[in-house]
FIROVO-18361 format. One line per field, with one value per atom (N, C-alpha, C, O): atom name; x negated, y negated, z negated. Coordinates in pm, 1 decimal. Atoms other than C-alpha are relative to their C-alpha. Layout:
N
name	CA, ...
X	X, ...
Y	Y, ...
Z	Z, ...
// end
This chain:
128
name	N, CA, C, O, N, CA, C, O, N, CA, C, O, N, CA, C, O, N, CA, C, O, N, CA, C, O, N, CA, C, O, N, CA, C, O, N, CA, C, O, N, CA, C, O, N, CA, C, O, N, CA, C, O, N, CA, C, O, N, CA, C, O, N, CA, C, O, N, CA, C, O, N, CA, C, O, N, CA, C, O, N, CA, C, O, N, CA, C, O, N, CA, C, O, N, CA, C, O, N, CA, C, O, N, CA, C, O, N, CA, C, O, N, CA, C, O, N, CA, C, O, N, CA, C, O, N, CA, C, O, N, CA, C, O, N, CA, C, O, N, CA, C, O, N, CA, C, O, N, CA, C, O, N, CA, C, O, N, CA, C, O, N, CA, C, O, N, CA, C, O, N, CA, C, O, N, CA, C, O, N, CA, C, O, N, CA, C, O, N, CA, C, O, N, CA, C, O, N, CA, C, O, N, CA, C, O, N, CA, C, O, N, CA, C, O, N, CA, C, O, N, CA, C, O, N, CA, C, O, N, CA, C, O, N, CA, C, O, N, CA, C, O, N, CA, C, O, N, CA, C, O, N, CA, C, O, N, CA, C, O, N, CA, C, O, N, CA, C, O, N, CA, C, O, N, CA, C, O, N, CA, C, O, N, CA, C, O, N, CA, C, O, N, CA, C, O, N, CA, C, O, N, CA, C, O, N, CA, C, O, N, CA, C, O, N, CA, C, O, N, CA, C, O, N, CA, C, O, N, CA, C, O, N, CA, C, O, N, CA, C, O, N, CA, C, O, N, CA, C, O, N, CA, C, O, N, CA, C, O, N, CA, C, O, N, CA, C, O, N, CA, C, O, N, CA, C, O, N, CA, C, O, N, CA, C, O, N, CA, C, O, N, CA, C, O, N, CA, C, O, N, CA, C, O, N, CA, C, O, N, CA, C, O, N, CA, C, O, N, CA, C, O, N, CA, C, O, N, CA, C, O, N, CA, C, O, N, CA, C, O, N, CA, C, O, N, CA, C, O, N, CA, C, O, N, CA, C, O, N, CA, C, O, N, CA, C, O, N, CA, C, O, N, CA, C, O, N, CA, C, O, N, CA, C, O, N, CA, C, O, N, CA, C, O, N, CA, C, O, N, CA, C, O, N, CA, C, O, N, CA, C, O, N, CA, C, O, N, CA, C, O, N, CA, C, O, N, CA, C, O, N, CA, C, O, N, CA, C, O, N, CA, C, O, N, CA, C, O, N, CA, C, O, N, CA, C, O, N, CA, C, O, N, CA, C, O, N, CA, C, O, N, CA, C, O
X	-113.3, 4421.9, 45.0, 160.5, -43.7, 4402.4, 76.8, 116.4, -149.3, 4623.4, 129.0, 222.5, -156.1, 4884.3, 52.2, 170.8, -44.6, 4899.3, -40.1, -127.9, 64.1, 4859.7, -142.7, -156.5, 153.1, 4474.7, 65.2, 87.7, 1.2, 4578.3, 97.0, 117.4, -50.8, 4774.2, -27.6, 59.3, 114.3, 4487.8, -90.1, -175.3, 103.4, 4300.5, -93.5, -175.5, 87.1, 4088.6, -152.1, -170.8, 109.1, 3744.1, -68.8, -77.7, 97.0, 3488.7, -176.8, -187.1, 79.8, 3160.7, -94.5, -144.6, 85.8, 2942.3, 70.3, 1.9, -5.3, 3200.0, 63.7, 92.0, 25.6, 3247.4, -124.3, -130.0, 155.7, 2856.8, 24.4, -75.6, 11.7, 2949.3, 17.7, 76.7, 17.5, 2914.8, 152.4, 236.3, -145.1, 3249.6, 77.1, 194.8, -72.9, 3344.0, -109.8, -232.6, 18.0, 3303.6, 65.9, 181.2, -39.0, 3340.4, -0.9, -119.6, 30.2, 3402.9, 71.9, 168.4, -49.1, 3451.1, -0.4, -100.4, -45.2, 3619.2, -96.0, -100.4, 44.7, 3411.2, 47.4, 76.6, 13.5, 3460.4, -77.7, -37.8, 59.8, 3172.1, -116.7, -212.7, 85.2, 3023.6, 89.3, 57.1, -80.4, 3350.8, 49.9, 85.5, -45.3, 3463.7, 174.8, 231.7, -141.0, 3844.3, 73.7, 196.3, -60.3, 3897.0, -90.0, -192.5, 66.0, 3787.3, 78.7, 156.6, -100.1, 3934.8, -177.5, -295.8, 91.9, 3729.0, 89.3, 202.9, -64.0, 3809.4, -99.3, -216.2, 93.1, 3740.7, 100.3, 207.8, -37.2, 3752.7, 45.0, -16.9, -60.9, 3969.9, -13.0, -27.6, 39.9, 3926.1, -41.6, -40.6, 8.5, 3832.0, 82.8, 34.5, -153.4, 4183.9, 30.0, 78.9, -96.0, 4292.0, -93.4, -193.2, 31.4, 4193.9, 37.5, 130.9, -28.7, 4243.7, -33.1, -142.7, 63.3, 4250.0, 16.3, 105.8, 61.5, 4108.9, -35.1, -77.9, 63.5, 4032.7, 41.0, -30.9, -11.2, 4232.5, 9.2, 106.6, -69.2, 4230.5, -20.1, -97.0, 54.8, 4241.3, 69.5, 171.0, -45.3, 4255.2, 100.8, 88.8, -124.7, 4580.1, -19.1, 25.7, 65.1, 4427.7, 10.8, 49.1, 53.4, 4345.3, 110.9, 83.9, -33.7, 4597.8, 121.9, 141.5, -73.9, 4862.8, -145.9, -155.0, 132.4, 4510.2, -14.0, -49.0, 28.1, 4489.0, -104.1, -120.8, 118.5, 4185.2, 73.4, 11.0, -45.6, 4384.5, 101.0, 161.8, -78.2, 4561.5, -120.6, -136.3, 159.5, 4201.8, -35.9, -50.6, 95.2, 4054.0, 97.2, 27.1, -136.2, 4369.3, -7.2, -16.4, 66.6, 4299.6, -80.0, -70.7, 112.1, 3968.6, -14.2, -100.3, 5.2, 4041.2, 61.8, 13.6, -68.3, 4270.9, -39.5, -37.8, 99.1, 4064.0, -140.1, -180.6, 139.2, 3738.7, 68.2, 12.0, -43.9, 3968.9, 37.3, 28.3, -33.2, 4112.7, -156.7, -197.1, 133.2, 3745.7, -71.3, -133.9, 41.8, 3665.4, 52.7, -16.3, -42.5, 3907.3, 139.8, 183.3, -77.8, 4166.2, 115.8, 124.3, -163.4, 4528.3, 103.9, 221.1, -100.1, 4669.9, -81.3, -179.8, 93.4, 4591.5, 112.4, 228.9, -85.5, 4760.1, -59.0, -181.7, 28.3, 4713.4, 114.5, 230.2, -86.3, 4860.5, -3.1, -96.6, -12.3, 4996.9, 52.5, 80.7, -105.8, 5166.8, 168.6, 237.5, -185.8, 5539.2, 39.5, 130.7, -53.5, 5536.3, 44.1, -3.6, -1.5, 5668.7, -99.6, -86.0, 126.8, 5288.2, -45.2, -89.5, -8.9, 5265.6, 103.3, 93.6, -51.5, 5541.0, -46.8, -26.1, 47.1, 5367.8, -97.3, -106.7, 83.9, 5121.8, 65.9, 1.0, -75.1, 5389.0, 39.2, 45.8, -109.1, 5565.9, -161.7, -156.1, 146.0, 5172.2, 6.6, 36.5, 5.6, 5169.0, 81.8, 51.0, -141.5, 5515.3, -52.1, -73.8, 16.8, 5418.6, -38.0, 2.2, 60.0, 5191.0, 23.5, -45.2, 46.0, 5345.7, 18.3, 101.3, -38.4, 5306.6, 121.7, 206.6, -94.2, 5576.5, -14.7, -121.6, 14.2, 5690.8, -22.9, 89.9, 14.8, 5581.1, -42.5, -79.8, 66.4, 5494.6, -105.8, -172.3, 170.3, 5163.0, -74.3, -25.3, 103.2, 4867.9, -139.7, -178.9, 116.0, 4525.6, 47.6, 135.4, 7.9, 4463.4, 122.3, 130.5, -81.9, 4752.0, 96.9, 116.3, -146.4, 5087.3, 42.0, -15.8, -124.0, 5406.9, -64.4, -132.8, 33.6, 5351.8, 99.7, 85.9, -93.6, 5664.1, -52.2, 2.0, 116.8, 5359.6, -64.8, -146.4, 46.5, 5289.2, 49.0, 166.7, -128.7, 5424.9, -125.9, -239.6, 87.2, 5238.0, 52.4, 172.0, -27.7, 5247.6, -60.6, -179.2, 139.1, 5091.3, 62.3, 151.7, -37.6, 5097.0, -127.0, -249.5, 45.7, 5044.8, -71.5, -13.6, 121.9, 4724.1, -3.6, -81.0
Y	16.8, 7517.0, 133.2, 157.6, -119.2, 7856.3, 141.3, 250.5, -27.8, 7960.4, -9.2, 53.8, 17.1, 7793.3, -11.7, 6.9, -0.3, 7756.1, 126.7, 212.9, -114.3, 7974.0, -80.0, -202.1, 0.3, 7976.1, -94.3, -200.2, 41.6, 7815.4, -161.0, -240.4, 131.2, 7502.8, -16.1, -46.9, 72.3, 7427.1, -67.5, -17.9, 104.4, 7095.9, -22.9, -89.8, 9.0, 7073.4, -16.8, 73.1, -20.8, 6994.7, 39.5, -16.5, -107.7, 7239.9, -135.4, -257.9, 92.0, 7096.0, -38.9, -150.6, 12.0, 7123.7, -139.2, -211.3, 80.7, 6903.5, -158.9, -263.5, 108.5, 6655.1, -97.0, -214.4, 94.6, 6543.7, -9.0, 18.7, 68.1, 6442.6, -134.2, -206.7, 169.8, 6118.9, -54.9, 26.6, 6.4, 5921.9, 64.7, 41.1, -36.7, 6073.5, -38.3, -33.2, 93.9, 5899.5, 115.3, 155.2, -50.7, 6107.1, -16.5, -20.4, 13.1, 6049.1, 83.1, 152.2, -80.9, 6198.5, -46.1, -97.8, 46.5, 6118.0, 101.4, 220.1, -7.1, 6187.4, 0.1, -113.1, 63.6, 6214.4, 80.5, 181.3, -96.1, 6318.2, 54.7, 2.1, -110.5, 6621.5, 70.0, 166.9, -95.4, 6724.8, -35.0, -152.8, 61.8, 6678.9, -8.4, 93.6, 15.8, 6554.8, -17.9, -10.8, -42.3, 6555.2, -100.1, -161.2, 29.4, 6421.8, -19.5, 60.1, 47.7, 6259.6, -17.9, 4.7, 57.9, 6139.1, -53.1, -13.4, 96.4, 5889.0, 63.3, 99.1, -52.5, 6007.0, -147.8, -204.2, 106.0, 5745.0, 64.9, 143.1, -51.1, 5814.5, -70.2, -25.6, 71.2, 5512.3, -120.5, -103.4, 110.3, 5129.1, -10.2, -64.4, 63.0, 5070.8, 93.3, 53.1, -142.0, 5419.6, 42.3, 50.3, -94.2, 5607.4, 115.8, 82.4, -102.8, 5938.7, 56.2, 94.7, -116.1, 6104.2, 108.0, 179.6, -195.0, 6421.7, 32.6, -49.3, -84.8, 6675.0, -55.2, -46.4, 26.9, 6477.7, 116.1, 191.4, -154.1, 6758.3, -75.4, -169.7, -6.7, 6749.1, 148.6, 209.5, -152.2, 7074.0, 15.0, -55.0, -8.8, 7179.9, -55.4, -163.5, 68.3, 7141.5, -84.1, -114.9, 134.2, 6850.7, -125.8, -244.9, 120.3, 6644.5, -98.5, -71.0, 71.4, 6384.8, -94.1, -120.6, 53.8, 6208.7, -129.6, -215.4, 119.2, 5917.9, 14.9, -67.5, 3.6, 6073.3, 12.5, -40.9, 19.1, 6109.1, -145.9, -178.5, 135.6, 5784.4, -87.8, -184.1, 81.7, 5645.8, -45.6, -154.2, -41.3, 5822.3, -71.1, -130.0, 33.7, 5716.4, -154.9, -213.4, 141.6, 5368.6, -44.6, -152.8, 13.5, 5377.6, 13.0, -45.2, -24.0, 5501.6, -105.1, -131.7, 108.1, 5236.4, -107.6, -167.8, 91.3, 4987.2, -20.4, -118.6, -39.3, 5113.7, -0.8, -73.2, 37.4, 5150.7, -102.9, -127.0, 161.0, 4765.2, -54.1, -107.7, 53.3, 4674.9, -6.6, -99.9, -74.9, 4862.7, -68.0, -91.1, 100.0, 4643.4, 69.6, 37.1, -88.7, 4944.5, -110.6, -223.0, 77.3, 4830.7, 136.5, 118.3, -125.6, 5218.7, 95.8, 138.4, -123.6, 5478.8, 137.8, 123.3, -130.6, 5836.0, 105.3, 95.1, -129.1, 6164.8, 102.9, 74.5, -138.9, 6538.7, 71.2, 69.8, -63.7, 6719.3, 148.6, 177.0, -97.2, 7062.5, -34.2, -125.3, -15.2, 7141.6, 37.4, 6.8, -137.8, 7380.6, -42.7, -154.7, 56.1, 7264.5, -34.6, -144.8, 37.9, 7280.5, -133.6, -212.2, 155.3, 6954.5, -102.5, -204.4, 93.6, 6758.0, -109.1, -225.9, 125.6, 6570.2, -111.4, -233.3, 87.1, 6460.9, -64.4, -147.5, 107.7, 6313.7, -83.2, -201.6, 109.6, 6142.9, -104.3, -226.7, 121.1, 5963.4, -42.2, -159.6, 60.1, 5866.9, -88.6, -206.6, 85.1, 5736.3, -101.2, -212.1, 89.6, 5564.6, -144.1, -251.2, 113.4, 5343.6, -79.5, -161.8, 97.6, 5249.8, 104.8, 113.8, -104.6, 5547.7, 43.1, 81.7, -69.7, 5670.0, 127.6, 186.4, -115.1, 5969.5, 18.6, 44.5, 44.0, 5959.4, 156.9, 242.1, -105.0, 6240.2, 19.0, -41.7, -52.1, 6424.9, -118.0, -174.6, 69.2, 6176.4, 33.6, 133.0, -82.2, 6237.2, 128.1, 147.6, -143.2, 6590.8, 85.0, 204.7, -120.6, 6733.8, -13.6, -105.8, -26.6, 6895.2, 34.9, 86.3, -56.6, 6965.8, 117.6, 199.9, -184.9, 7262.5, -10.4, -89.9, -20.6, 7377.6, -51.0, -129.9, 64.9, 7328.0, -64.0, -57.5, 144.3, 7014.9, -125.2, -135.5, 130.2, 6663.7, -86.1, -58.0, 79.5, 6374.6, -141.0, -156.0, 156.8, 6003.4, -104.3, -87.6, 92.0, 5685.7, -93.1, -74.5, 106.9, 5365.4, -128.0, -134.1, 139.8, 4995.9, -86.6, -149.0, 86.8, 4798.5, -137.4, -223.2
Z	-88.5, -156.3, 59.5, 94.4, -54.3, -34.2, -69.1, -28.2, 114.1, -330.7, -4.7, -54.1, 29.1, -269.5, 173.7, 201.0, -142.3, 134.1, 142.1, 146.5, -113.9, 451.7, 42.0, 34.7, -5.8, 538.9, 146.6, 88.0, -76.0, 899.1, -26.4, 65.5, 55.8, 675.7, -93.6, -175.2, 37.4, 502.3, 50.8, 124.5, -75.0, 587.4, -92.2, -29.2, 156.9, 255.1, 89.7, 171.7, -30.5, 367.9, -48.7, -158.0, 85.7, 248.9, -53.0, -59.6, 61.8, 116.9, 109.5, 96.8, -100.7, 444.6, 122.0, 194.6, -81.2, 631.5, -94.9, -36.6, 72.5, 324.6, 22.9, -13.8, -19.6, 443.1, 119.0, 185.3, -151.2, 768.6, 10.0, -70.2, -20.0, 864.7, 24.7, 63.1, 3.1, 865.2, -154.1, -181.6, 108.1, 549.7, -117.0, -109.8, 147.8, 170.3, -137.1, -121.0, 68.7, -148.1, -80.6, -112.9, 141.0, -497.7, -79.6, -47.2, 119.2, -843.7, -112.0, -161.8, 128.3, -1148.1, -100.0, -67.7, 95.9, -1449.7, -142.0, -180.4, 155.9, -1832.8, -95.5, -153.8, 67.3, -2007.8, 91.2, 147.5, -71.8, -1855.3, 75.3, 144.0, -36.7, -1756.1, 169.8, 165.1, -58.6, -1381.1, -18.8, -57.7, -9.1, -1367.4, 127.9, 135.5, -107.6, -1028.9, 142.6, 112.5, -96.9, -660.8, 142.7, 195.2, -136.2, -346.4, 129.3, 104.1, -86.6, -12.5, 114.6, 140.4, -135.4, 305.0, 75.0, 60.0, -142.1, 644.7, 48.7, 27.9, -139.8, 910.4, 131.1, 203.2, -141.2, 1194.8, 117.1, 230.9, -140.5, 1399.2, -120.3, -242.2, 69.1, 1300.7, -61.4, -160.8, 29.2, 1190.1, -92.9, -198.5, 123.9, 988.6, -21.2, 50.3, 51.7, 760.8, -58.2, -131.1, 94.3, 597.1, -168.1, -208.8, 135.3, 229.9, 9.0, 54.0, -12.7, 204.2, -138.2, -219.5, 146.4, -104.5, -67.0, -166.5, 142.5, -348.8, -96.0, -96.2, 114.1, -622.8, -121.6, -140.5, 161.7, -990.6, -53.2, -19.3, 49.8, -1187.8, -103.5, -204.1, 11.9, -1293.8, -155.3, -193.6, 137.2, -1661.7, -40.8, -153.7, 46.5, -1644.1, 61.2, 45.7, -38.8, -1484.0, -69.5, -187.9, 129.5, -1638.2, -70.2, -190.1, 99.8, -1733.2, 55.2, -25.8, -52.5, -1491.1, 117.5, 207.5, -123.6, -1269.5, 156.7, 248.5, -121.8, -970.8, 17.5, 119.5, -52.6, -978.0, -11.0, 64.0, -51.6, -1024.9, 117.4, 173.3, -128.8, -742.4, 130.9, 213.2, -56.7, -538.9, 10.9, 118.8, -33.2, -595.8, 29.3, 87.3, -60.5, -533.5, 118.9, 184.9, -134.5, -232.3, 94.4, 204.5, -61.0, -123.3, 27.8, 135.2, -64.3, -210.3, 90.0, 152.2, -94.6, -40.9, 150.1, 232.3, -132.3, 285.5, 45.9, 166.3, -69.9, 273.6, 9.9, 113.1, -1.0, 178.6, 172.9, 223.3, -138.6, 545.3, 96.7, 196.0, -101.3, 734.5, 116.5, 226.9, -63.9, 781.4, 5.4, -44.1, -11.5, 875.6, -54.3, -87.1, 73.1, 746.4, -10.6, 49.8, 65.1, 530.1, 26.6, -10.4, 28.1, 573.0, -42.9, -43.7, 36.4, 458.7, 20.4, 51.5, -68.8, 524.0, -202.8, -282.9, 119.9, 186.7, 38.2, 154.7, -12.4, 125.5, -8.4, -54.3, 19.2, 153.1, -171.3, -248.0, 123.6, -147.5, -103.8, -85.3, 71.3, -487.3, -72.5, -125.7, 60.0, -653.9, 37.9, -45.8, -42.7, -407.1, -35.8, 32.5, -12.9, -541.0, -67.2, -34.3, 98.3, -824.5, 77.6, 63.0, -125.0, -537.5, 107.1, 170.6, -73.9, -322.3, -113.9, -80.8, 24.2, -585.2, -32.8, -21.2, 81.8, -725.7, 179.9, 158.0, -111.2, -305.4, 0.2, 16.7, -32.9, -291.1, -95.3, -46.6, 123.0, -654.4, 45.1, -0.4, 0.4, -460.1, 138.9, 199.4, -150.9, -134.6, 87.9, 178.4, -141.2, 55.6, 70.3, -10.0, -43.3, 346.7, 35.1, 51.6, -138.7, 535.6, 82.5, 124.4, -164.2, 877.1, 35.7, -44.9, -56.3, 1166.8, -16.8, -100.6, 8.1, 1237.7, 38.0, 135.7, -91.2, 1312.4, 31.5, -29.6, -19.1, 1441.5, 82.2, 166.2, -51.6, 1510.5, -37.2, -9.5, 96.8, 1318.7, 87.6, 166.8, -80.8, 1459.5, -78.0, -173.7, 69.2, 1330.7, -51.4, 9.5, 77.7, 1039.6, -119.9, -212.8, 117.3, 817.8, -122.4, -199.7, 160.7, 524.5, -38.2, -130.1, -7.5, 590.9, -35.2, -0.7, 35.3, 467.3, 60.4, 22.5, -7.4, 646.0, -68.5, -93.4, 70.8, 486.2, 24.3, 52.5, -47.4, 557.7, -114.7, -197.3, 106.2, 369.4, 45.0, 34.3, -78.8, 553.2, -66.0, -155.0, 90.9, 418.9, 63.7, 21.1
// end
């Protein structure tokens, strides 16, 4: 992420705060190869967040992020959420990742949680 955004509009969770409690991680597989990786953080009983969706530029057009993406959706209704959001980039490298959000439901909405207004930011939610 720190490729394509300013270091202070980057939310990407690193690997030390992926093991925190409240947060769920998975990874698409094929093979030996990884294809990519999302995780849910819990924000309250009710919401949740996706975090770290990536798949590598390589590799995508494959289906692992619309996987992981569903997996995620359903693991958060499973949970008893009522909304899911997440925080993307502005930049064009993010558009293919808004439109697979929009694909399934997701809106536009302001900052939630911790986040504030940031030019390099797009937030979204999507009602479970």
């Amino acid at each position: 992420m720190y490729e394509l955004s300013p270091p202070e509009s980057v939310h990407a969770l690193d690997l030390e705060k992926l093991r925190k409690p409240g947060i769920t991680f998975w990874t698409a597989w094929k093979d030996t190869q990884l294809l990519g990786c999302g995780a849910l953080k819990e924000l309250d009983s009710k919401h949740g967040e996706i975090k770290s969706m990536r798949t590598p530029k390589a590799l995508r057009r494959q289906g692992a992020g619309r996987a992981i993406l569903a997996h995620i959706i359903e693991a958060a209704r499973s949970r008893g959420y009522e909304r899911l959001s997440l925080e993307t980039g502005t930049m064009q490298a993010f558009q293919p990742a808004q439109r697979l959000y929009q694909s399934v439901g997701f809106t536009y909405c302001g900052p939630f949680g911790e986040y504030a207004e940031d030019p390099n930011s797009v937030f979204m939610t999507l009602r479970l």
